[in-house]
N, C-alpha and C positions, 0 to 999 in steps of 0.2 A: 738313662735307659739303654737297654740294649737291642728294642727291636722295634720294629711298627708298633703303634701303641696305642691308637683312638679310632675307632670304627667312624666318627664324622668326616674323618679325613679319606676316608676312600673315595667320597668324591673327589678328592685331589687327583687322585690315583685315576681315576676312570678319564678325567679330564685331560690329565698326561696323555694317557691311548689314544685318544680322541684326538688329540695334535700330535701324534704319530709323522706324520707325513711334513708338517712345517717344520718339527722341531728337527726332522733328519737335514729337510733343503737347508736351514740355519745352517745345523754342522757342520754339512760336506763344502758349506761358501764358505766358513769360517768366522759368520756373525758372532757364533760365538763365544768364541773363543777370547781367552782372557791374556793378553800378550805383554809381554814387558821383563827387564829383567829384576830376579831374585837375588835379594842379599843371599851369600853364602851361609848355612845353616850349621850348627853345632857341629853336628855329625859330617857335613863334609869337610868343615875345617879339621877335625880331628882326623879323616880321614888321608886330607892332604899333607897334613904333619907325617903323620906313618908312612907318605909314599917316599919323605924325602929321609926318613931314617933308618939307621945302621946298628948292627947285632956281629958282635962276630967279624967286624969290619966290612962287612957285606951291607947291600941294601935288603929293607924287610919285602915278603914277597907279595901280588898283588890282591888284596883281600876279596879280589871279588876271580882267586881262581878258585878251584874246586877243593869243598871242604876235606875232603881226604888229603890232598895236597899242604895245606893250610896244619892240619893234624900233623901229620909227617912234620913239619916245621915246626910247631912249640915243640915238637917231643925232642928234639937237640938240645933244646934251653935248658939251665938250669930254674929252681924254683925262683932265687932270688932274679933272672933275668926275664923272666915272665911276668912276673908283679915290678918290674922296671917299666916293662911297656905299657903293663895295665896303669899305671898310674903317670905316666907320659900320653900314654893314647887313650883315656878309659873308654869312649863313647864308638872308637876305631873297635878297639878288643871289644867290649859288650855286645855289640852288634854285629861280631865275627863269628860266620859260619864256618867252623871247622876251628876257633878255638876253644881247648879245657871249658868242660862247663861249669867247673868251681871258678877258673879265672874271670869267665865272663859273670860271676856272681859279682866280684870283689870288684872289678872292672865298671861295673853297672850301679854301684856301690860311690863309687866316687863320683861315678858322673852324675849321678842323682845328690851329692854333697856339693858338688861345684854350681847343679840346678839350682836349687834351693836356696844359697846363696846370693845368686844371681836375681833371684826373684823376691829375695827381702828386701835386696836395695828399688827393684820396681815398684814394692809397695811406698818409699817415700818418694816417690819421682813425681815432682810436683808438675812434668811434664804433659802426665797422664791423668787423663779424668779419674773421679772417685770409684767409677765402675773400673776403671781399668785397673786400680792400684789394688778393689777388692781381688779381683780376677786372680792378680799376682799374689794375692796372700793364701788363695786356692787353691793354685800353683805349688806355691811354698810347702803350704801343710801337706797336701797330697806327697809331695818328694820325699818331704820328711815321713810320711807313713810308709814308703816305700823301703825308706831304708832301714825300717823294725830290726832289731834283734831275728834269724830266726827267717826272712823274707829272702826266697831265691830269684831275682829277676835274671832273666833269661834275656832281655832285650830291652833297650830303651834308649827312646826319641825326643826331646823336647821340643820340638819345633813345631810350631802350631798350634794344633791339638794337641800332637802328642799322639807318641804308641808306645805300645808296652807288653811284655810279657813276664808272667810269671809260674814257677814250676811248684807243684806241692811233691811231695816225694824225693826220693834217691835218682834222679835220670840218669846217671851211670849202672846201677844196679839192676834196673824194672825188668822185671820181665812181660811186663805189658805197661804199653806209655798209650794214654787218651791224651788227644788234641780238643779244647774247646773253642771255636768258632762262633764267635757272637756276631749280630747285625748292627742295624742303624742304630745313629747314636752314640754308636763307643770311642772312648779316648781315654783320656791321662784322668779326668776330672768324672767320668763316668765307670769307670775300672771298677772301681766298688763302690758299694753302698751299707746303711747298714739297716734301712727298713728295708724288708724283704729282700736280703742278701743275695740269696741265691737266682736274682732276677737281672745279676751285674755278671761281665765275667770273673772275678774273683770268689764271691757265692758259686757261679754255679760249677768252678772247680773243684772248691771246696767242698762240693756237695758229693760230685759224682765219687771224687779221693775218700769221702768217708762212706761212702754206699761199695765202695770197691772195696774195702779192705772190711767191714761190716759182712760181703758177703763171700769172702776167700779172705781171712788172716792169714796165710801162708804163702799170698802169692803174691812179689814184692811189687808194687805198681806205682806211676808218676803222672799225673794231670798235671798238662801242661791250658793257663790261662791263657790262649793266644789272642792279644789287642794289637797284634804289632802289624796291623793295614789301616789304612787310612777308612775306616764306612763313612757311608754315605751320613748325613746331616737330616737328621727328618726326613719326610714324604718330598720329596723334589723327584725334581731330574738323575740326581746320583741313583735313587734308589728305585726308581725305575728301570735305570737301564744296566750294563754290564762292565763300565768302567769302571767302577772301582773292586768290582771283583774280580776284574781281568787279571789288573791291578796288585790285589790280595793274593789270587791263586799264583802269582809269578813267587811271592812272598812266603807262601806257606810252604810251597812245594822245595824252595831252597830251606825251611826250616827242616821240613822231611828228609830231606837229603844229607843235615846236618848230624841229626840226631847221633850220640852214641850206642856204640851195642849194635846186635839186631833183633829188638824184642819186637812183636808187631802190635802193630799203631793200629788205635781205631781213633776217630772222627765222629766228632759231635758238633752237629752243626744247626745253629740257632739262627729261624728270622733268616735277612740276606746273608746269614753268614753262611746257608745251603746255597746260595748262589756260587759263593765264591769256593763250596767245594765242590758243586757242581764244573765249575770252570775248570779246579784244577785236577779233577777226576783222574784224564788220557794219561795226564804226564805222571799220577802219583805213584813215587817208587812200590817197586812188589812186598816191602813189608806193612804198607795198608792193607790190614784185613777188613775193614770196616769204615764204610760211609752213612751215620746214623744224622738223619734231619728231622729237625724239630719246628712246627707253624712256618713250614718253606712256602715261599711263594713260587717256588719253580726253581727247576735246576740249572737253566740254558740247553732240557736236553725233553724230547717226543717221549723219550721212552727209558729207562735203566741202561739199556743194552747200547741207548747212543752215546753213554757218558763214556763209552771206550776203558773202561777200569775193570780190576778182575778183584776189588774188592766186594763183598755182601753190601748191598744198599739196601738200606731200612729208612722205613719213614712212620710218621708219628703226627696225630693232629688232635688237640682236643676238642671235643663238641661244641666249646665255648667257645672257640677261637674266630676272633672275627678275621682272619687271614682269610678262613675258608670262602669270604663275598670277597675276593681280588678277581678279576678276570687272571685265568692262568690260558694265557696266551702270551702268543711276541708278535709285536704288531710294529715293521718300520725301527726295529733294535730296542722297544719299548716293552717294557714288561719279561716273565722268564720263562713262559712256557710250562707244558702240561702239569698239572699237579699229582706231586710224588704219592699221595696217596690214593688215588686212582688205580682200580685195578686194571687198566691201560698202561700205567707209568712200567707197572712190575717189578716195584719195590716191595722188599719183604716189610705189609704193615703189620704196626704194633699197637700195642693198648698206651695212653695216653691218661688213664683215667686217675681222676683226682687232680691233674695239672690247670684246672680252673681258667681257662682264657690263655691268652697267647701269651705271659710273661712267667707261666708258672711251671715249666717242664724240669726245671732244678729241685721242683723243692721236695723237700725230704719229707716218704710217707707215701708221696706218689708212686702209682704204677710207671710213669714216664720215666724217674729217675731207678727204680727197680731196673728196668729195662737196661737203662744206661750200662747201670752197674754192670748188670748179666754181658753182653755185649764186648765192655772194656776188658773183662777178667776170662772173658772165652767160653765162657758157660752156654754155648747160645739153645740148649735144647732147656734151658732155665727159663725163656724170656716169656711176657705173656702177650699174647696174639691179640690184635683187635678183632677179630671174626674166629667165630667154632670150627670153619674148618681147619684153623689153625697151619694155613698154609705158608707162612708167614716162617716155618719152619723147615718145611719139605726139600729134604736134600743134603740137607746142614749134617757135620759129625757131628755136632753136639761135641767141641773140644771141653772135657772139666780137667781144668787147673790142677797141678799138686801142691796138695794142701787146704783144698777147698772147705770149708766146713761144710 
């Protein structure tokens, strides 16, 4: 699943609010805090291999300076010495912002081959219980559907859970890229689904890529599936409060910053995964046109105006949605504050109709995912308004694409 998902469970949620006040005195004494040292992880041993190696007789440079910088550096290599590194460092380059995003396919490619691997011999590890050996055969298969014929991943993490991302489209080419932003629940093992697809994030890329080019053949477009933050785990603490969006938004906004080209980006943001682009609002570079939330529980922000961003924010709720019984309030770091679709927030709302409850704003047929569409590909005087007076529009150019049918 990728987002809140059972209306019993908001007594959970209310109960969190309600110990507001304990749950902060815990954090700031450090009760709770989970202390100890961590094995080294896939990715930073890959990472630490690349800091000790050499191109050119030079050392490589430090993957976490700035992508344009990083960019500037593949582009000296030859092809054969770039798929030297990718297959010395795969997990270093796949998850390097500011390298080739074909390399980082090819890159993410291997390391998802070396994953995989790794995780058949878990399955006969007579070390580990029967659940665990299944786990790792879950593992397994998932890696191996990652690495399809035809599947561009964009990033990926084995450790843990697991993160992940994946591109539909041309991303060097688009002249408009959509980000999708999923909530609770997502990882390596939840990524996709194939009842009701478009309720995972790889459905509901999938979904919006074929509503985009369904409603503009001419305008070349790339939905990117973003898994690559850690969300929260169920109704807990995580997804209550603003850690792990904090968290995300540091994550997202370095992918924004990555991207190729300069097509403008819209944002589709599902569940907590509107947290986290509420968080990363201030900082999102100026080619975000677009901030669209989907069953938000709140942004971290009173109002549109405090997200600090000079993208359109849109918001979206269906009538079914049991998100709409959360308190939308912050109480003591608990909870995310006013709801987007409030005409208080002053978010441009939209119609949502046909999205059936909180898991169904992807699917295809809906007013929710029309919307989407409209939104991604620049159409916005296309989109359908949840209220007659259709304000939801007022002010907009109404950018239409060339080529638009």
């Amino acid at each position: 699943m990728t987002s809140f998902d059972t209306s019993p469970q908001l007594n959970v949620w209310r109960a969190l609010l309600a110990l507001a006040v304990v749950f902060v005195m815990l954090a700031t004494t450090g009760w709770t805090a989970l202390r100890g040292q961590r094995e080294v992880t896939p990715l930073q041993a890959s990472l630490k291999s690349w800091s000790h190696g050499r191109v050119h007789g030079h050392g490589l440079p430090d993957p976490d300076t700035s992508p344009g910088a990083l960019a500037r550096f593949f582009a000296t290599l030859t092809e054969q010495e770039q798929l030297l590194l990718a297959r010395r460092y795969p997990l270093a380059v796949g998850n390097m912002n500011g390298a080739p995003v074909l390399l980082r396919y090819r890159a993410n490619r291997i390391a998802l081959f070396k994953a995989a691997v790794q995780e058949r011999k878990r399955m006969h590890d007579s070390r580990l219980s029967p659940e665990g050996q299944q786990e790792a055969g879950r593992r397994m298969h998932r890696f191996e559907s990652l690495m399809s014929d035809g599947r561009q991943i964009l990033a990926f993490d084995p450790d843990g859970s697991g993160r992940v991302a994946e591109v539909f489209g041309d991303l060097d080419e688009a002249e408009r890229v959509s980000v999708v932003v999923p909530g609770v629940d997502t990882d390596l093992l939840t990524f996709q689904r194939t009842n009701r697809s478009w309720s995972a994030p790889v459905g509901m890329a999938q979904a919006l890529y074929g509503a985009e080019r369904a409603a503009s053949p001419g305008t070349r477009t790339a939905v990117i599936a973003w898994a690559d933050y850690t969300a929260p785990a169920g109704l807990g603490i995580d997804s209550a409060t603003a850690m792990r969006a904090e968290q995300g938004a540091v994550r997202l906004n370095a992918l924004l910053r990555a991207l190729p080209g300069s097509a403008p980006v819209s944002l589709f943001c599902h569940s907590y995964g509107s947290v986290v682009c509420g968080v990363a609002a201030h900082a999102l570079p100026e080619r975000v046109a677009d901030i669209a939330v989907a069953g938000s529980p709140g942004m971290r922000a009173a109002n549109a105006a405090r997200l600090r961003t000079s993208a359109q924010v849109w918001a979206m709720r269906d009538a079914g949605d049991w998100i709409q019984d959360v308190p939308y309030l912050e109480v003591g770091g608990l909870g995310h504050g006013a709801d987007p679709v409030s005409s208080a927030f002053g978010a441009r709302v939209l119609s949502a109709r046909g999205a059936d409850g909180h898991a169904g704003y992807f699917e295809p047929g809906t007013e929710s995912l029309f919307n989407f569409a409209e939104i991604g590909i620049g159409a916005y005087r296309s989109v359908r308004c949840a209220h007659e007076d259709e304000a939801c529009r007022a002010g907009l150019s109404g950018t239409a694409m060339a080529g638009r049918a």
